[in-house]
VOGU-3710 file (C-alpha; in Angstrom, 3 decimals, decimal comma):
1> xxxxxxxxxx> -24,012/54,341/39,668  -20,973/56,127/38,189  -22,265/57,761/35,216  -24,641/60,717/35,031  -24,077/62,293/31,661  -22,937/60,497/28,617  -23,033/62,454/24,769  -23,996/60,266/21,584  -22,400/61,105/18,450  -23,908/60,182/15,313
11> xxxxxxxxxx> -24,104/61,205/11,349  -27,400/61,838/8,987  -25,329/60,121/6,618  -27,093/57,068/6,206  -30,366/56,940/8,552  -29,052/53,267/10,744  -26,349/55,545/12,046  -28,594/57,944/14,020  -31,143/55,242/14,456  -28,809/53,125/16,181
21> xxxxxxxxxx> -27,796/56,529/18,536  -31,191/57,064/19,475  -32,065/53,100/20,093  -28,927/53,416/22,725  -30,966/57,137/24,259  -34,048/55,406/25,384  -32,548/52,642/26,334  -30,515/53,964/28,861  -33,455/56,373/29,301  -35,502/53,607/30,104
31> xxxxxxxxxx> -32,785/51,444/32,051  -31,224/54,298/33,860  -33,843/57,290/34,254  -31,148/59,579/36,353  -28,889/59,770/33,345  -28,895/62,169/31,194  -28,184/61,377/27,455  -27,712/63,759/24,824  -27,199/62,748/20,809  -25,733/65,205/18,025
41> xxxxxxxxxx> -25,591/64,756/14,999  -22,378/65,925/14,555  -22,047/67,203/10,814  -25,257/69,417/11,726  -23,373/70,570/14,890  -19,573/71,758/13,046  -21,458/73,026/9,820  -25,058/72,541/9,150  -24,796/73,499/5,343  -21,903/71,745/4,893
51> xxxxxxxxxx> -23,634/68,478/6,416  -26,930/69,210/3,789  -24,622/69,527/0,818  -22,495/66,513/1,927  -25,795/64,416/3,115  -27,349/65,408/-0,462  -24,428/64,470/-2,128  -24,365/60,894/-0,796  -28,010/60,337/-1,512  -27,569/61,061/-5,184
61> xxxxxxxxxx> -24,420/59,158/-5,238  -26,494/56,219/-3,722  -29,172/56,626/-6,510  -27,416/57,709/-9,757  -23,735/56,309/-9,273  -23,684/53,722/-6,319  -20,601/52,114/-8,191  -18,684/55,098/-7,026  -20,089/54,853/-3,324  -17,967/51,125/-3,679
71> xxxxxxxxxx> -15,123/52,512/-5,108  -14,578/55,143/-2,597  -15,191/52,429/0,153  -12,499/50,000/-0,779  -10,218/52,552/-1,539  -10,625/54,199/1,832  -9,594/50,545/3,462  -6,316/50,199/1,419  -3,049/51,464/0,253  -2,683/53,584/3,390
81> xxxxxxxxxx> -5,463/55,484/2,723  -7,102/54,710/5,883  -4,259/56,770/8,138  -4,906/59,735/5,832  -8,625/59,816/6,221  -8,394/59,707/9,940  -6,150/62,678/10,088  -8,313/64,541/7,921  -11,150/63,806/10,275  -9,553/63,815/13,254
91> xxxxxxxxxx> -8,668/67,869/12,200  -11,357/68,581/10,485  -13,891/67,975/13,900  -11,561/68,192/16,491  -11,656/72,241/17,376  -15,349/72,256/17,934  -16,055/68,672/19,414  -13,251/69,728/22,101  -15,837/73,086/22,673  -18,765/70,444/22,954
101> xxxxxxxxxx> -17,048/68,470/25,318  -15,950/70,989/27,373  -19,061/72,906/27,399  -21,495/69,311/28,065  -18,611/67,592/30,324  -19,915/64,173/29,945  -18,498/61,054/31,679  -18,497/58,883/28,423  -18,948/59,170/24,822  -20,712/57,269/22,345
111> xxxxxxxxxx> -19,520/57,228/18,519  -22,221/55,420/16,195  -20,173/56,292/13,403  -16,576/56,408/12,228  -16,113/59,871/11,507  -16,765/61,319/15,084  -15,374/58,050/16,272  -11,889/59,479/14,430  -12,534/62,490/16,070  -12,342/61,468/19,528
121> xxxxxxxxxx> -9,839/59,045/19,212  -7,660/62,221/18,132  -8,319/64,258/21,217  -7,347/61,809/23,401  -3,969/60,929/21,360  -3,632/64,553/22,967  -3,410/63,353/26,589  -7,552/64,253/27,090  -9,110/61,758/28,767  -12,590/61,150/27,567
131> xxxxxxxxxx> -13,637/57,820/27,851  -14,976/56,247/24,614  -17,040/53,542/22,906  -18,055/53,051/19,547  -20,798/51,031/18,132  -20,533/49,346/14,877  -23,622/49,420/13,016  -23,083/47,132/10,537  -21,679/43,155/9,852  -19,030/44,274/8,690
141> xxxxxxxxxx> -16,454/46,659/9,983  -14,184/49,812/7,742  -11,150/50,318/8,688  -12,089/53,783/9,667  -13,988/52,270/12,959  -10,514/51,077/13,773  -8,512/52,994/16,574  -6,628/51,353/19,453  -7,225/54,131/22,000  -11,499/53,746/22,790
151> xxxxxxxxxx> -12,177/51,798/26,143  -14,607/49,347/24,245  -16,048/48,388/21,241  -19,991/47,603/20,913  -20,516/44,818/17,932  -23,236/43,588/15,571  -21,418/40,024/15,803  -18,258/37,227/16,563  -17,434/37,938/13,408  -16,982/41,513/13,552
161> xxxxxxxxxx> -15,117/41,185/17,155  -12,661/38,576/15,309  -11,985/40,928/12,494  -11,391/43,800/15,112  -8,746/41,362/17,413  -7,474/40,679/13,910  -6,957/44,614/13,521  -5,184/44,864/17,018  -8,007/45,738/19,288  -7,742/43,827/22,381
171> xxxxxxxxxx> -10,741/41,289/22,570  -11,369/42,485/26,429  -12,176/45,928/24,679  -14,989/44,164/22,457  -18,753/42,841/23,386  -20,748/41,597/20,573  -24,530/43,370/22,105  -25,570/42,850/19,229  -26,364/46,684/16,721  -29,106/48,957/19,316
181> xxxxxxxxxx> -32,713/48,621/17,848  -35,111/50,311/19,547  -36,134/48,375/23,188  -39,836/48,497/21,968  -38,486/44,973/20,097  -38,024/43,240/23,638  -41,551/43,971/24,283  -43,921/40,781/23,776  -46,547/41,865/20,798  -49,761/40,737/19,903
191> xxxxxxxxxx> -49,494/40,039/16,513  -53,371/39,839/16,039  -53,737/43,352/17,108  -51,436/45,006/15,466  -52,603/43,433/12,007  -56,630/44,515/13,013  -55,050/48,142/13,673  -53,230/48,493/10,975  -56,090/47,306/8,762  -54,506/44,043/7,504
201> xxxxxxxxxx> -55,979/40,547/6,319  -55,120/36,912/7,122  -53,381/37,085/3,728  -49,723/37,226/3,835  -48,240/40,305/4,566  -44,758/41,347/2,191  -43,131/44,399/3,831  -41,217/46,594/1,494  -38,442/49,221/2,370  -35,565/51,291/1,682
211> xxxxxxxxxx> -34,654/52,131/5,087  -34,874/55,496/7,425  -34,276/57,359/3,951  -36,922/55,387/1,706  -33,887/54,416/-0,614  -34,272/51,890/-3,418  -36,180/51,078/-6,081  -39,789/50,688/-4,196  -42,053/51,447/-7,114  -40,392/49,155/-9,638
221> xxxxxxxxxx> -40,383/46,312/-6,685  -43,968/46,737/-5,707  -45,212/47,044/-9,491  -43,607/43,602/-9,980  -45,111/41,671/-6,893  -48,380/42,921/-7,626  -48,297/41,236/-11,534  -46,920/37,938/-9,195  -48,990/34,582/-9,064  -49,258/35,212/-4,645
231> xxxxxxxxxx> -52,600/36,007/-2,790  -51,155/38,846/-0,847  -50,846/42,092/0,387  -47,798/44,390/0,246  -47,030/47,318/3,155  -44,719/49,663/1,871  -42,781/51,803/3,796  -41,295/55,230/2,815  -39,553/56,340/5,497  -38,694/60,441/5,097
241> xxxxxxxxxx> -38,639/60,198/1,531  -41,778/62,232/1,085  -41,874/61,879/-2,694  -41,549/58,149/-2,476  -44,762/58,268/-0,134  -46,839/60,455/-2,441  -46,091/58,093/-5,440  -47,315/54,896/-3,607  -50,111/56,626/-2,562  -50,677/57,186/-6,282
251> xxxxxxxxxx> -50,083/53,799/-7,166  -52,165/51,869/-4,544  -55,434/52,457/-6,693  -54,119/51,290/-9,604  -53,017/47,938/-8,508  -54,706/44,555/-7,644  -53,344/43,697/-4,752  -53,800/45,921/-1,265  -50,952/48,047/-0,926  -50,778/50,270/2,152
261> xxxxxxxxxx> -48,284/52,917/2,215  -46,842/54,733/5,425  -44,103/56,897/5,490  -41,312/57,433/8,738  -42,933/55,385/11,267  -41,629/54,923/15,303  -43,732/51,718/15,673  -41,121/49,496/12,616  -41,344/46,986/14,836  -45,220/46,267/14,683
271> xxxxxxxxxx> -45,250/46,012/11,244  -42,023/43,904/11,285  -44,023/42,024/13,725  -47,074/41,105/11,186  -45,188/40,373/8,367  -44,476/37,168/6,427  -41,396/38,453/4,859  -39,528/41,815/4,386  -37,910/43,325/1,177  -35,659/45,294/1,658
281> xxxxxxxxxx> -31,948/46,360/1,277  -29,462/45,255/3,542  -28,715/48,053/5,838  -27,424/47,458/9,208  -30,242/48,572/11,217  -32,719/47,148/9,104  -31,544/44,002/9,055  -30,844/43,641/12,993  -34,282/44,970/13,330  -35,485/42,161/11,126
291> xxxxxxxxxx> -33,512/39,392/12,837  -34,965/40,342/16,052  -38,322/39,368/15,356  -37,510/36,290/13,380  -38,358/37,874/9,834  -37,601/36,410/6,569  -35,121/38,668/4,402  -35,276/39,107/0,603  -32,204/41,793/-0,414  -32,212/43,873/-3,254
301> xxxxxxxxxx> -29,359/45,652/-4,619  -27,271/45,918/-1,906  -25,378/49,167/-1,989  -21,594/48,240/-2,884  -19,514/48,467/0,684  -20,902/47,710/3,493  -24,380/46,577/1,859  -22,880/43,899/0,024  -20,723/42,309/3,194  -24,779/42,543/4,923
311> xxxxxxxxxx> -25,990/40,579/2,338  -23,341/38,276/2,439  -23,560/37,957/6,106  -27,037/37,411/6,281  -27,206/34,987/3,173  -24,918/32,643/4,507  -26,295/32,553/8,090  -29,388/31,486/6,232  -31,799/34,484/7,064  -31,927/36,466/4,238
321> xxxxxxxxxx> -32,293/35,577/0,046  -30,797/37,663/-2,361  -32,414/38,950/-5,377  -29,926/40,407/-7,851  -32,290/42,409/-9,633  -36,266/43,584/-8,886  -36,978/41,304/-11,233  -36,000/38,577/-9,569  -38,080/39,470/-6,483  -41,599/38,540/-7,921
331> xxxxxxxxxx> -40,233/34,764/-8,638  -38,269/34,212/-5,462  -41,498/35,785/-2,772  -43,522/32,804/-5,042  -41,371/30,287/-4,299  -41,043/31,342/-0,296  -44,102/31,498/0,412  -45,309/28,004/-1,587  -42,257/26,680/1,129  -43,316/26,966/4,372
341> xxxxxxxxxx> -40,642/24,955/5,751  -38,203/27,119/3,870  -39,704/30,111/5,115  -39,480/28,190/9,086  -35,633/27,483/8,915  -35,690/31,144/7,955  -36,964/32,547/10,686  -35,090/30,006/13,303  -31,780/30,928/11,789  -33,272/35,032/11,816
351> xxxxxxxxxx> -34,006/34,619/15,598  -30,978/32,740/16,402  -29,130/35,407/15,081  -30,942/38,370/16,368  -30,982/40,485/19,837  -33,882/42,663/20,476  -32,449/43,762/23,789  -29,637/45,104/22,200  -30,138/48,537/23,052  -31,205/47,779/26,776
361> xxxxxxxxxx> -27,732/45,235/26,730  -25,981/47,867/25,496  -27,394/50,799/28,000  -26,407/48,322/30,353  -23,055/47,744/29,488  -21,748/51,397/29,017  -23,459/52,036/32,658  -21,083/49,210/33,945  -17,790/50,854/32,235  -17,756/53,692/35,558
371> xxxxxxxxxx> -14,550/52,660/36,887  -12,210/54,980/34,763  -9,454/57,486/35,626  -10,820/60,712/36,638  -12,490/63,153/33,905  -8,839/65,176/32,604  -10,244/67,824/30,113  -9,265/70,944/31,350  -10,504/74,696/30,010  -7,181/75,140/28,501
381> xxxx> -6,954/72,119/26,187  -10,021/73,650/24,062  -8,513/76,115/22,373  -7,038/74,132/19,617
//
């Protein structure tokens, strides 16, 4: 089989990231049960406070200033910026990811986001070699994903492999797998019994969500469906934003139309399964998740980046709808759902677009990368 031990590196910062890490876990897990898979988060492994400050720092930047989240994106893929970033990364992980390597010895790393990604492509400029993939979890890729020494590229999309060929990276070295969701979304559901479970009507369901983080403007979005001309009922999802939970649960008895409000849930699938249509912000994970099982996408304020080239992705491939305010959301779910056929070419385009075995395709594809040069990282080459 070749492989026995592979390490996934991830970030908190931004929940797709480590979603997409532990998608690629059990589906090797699953595919492969004689490997053995570890993930770290790796600003939690260098500096745990650090990573809190820095994770609660991007959160509020998301919330209060989320023009400044764009700015430092575009400016981080321009004007030679991009070379200086991956230095700093590349030094600022390197001493302690070399420990962790040398201490876990795995046969191949995973990278599910750039800055470890920059990390490891810096060790082995040193002469280490430690085979190494990354996985783009978005449809669209930084520049900071960008480095010409990994052994292969794992992509959302043709689009993001032609932008990478465009960037140098030789095409052999890219696979469009699709972004890994969960394998519990190649699983055939019964979409009776997971309504009857979760307590839901014959009356359409509208799924609301901010992501892994519950970010977004939830409240304001579900107070305006609910004043909406629509016989419906609205599951919300708060993901580990306990606050946003405890607020919806407020709100549910004060409304007209059923609104049933979970928090992080493992199962996203089932209730992606029973919906009608999703709201939701464009993040990477999300939406892949969505495509997968063929559901209708209405995106509100996509975050300026990487949100915006989602949306813009999506939008054109005809799977998603954009509403450029909350505001907008209440008039555009109307007219979906009095379209049927709209809401059909929808879906078709979704599910032509999506790939719920991603993460068993992509299990599959790292376990087929075993014919490398022999493992080079010697005791000596982790002291600095």
């Amino acid at each position: 089989m070749g492989l026995k031990r592979i390490l996934i590196l991830s970030e908190a910062v931004g929940a797709g990231h480590e979603r997409a890490a532990q998608a690629l876990a059990r589906g090797l897990h699953e595919t492969y049960p004689a490997v053995e898979c570890r993930v770290i988060n790796t600003g939690q492994y260098l500096n745990p406070w650090l990573e809190k400050l820095f994770v609660k720092a991007y959160l509020e930047t998301l919330q209060l200033t989320p023009e400044l989240w764009g700015f430092l994106y575009g400016l981080t893929q321009k004007n030679g910026q991009p070379a200086r970033v991956k230095n700093f990364l590349g030094k600022l992980y390197m001493a302690k990811l070399k420990k962790l390597l040398f201490t876990y010895r795995p046969d191949f790393v995973i990278c599910t986001h750039p800055f470890p990604c920059n990390a490891m492509s810096a060790i082995k400029e040193q002469g280490h070699n430690v085979p190494t993939a990354a996985i783009v979890t978005d449809f669209n890729i930084h520049s900071l994903w960008v480095q010409h020494n990994l052994e292969a590229y794992l992509v959302g999309s043709q689009e993001i492999k032609d932008r990478l060929i465009e960037n140098g990276i030789e095409p052999i070295r890219i696979h469009v797998t699709g972004i890994p969701i969960n394998p519990a979304f190649a699983t055939p559901k019964n979409i009776v019994c997971i309504k009857r479970t979760i307590g839901l009507t014959e009356k359409p369901v509208l799924l609301v969500m901010g992501g892994g983080l519950g970010v977004g403007r939830l409240t304001e979005i579900i107070r305006l469906l609910d004043q909406a001309p629509i016989d419906a009922q609205v599951v919300a999802i708060a993901g580990k934003n306990q606050a946003l939970k405890e607020e919806l649960d407020y709100l549910a008895d004060r409304l007209t139309k059923p609104l049933w409000v979970f928090g992080y849930v493992s199962n996203v699938e089932e209730f992606m399964v029973a919906a009608d249509l999703i709201i939701t912000k464009p993040g990477g994970l999300t939406s892949a998740e969505a495509l997968a099982v063929g559901l209708p996408m209405v995106l509100v304020n996509p975050l300026p980046g990487q949100e915006e080239y989602n949306c813009r992705f999506l939008v054109e491939k005809g799977a998603a709808v954009m509403a450029s305010t909350p505001n907008s959301v209440p008039r555009i779910v109307t007219t979906l759902l009095r379209e049927p056929d709209k809401m059909m070419r929808m879906r078709q385009n979704a599910l032509a677009l999506g790939r719920p075995a991603a993460g068993l395709d992509a299990a599959k594809l790292i376990m087929k990368m075993s014919s490398r040069k022999p493992y080079l990282y010697a005791r000596e080459a982790c002291s600095g």
